[in-house]
N, C-alpha and C positions, 0 to 999 in steps of 0.2 A: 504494500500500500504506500502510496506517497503518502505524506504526513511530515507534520512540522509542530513543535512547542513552541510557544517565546514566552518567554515573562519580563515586563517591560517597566521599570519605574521611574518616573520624575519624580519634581516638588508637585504638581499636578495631577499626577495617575497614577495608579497603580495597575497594572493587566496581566493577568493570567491567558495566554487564547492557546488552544490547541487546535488543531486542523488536520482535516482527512479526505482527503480532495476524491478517493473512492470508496464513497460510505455513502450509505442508508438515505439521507435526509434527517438525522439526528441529533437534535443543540439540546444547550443546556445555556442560554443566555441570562448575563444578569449585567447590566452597564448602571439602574440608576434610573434609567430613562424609558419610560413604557413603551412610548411607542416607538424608538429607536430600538428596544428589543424585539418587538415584533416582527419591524421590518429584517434584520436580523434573521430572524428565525424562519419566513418565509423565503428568503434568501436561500438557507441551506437546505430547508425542506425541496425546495423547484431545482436549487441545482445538486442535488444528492450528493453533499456532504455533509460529513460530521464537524461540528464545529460547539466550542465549549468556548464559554469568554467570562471572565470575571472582573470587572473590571472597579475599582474606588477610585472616584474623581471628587473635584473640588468642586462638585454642585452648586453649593452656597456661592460662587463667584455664579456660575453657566454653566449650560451644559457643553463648549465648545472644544476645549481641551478633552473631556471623555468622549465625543464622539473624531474628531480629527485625530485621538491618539489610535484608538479601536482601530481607525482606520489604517494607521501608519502600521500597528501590531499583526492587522491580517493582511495588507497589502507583504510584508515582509515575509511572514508564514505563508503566503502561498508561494512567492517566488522561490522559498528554498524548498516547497516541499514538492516542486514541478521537478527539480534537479537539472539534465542535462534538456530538457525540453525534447529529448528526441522519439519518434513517433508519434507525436501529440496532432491533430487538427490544426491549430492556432489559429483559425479566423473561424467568428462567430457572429452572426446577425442573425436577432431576436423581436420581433414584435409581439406584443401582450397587451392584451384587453384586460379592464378591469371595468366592468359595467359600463359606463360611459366614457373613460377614460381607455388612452392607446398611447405606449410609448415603443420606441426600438430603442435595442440596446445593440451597439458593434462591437465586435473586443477581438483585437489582434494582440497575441502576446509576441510582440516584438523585439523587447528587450531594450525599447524604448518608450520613454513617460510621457503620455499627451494623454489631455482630458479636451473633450468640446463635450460643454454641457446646454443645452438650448430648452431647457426648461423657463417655462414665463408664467405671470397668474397664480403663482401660489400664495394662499392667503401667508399671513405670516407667523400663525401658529397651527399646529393640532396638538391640540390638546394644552399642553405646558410644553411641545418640543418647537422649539427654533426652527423651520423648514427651511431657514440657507445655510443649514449644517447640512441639509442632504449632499449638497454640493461638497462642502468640505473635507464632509467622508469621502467621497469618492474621488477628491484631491488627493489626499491622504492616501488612500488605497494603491492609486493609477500610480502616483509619484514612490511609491513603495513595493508596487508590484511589476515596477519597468513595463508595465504594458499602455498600450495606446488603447484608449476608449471613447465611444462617442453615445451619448444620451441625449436623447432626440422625443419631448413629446408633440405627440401626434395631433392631439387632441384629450381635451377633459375640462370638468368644470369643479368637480369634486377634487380638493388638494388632498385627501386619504388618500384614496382612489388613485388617482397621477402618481404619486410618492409609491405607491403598493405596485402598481403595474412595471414601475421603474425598477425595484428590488426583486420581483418576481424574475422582471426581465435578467436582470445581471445575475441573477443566478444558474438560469439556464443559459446563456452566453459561457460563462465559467465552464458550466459541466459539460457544450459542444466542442468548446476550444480547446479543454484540455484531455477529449473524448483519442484515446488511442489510435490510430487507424490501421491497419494491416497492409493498407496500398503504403504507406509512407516509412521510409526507411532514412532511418538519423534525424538527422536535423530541417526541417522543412524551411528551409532558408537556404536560397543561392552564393549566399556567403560563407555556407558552414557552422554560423552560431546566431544564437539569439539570446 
């Protein structure tokens, strides 16, 4: 199984996350932040891994440093726990409905860090979470997991809804990209590395 620990600590955070990039769809999230764990947890469930995360942040300031770190902690655990990347897919494009809401998600693990995030209209909370932290997780992630990714909503009116279809999407992106192939032999890159 690929797989990766980290445990992570600032003055800011504290993180525990494990990772199993060929597992079930089974977490065990705890950040702090409800609906940040759920998207989470939907995340691993669509892209069938295991992912455990414990995370103590400095709430009483925001919740900004525990979600950009979470980010930083799984962006890093998945790029070691891919290893040599060789036989992997690496390009993935995803669109997911979420009742009225429609996003695509692209993700090439390239071994290079780019995010285009073209999300617009989100109110600016659900619930008590910050919704321009979604962005920042996914900063976080892309700049940590050397991959290029592009999140693109379609359409939506509902900010759950957009934000859910967006995590749903990047999780089955994850589990295409980093799906084995049998036609693909080493490294799927004309340069030899990624």
């Amino acid at each position: 199984m690929r797989n990766h620990n980290i445990s992570r600590s600032t003055t800011e955070t504290s993180i525990d996350l494990k990772l199993a990039i060929d597992g079930t769809g089974k977490s065990s999230i705890q950040t702090g932040i409800g609906f940040f764990d759920h998207m989470l947890t939907l995340a691993t469930k669509h892209g069938l891994m295991d992912v455990e995360v414990h995370c103590q942040g400095d709430l009483e300031v925001d919740q900004h440093h525990s979600v950009e770190d979470v980010g930083i902690a799984f962006g890093e655990a998945f790029r070691n726990a891919l290893g040599d990347k060789a036989g992997i897919t690496r390009y993935a494009s995803i669109t997911t409905p979420m009742d009225e809401a429609l996003s695509t998600v692209s993700l090439d693990i390239s071994g290079r860090a780019y995010l285009v995030y073209q999300v617009e209209g989100l109110k600016d909370k659900v619930g008590n979470f910050d919704t321009e932290l979604v962005e920042e997780f996914f900063q976080a992630f892309t700049s940590n997991a050397k991959v290029t990714l592009h999140i693109h909503q379609v359409y939506g009116k509902n900010t759950h809804h957009i934000i859910e279809s967006i995590f749903k999407g990047f999780g089955r992106a994850l589990d295409t990209a980093t799906e084995r192939s049998g036609k693909i032999t080493g490294i799927p890159s004309t340069k030899g590395t990624l």
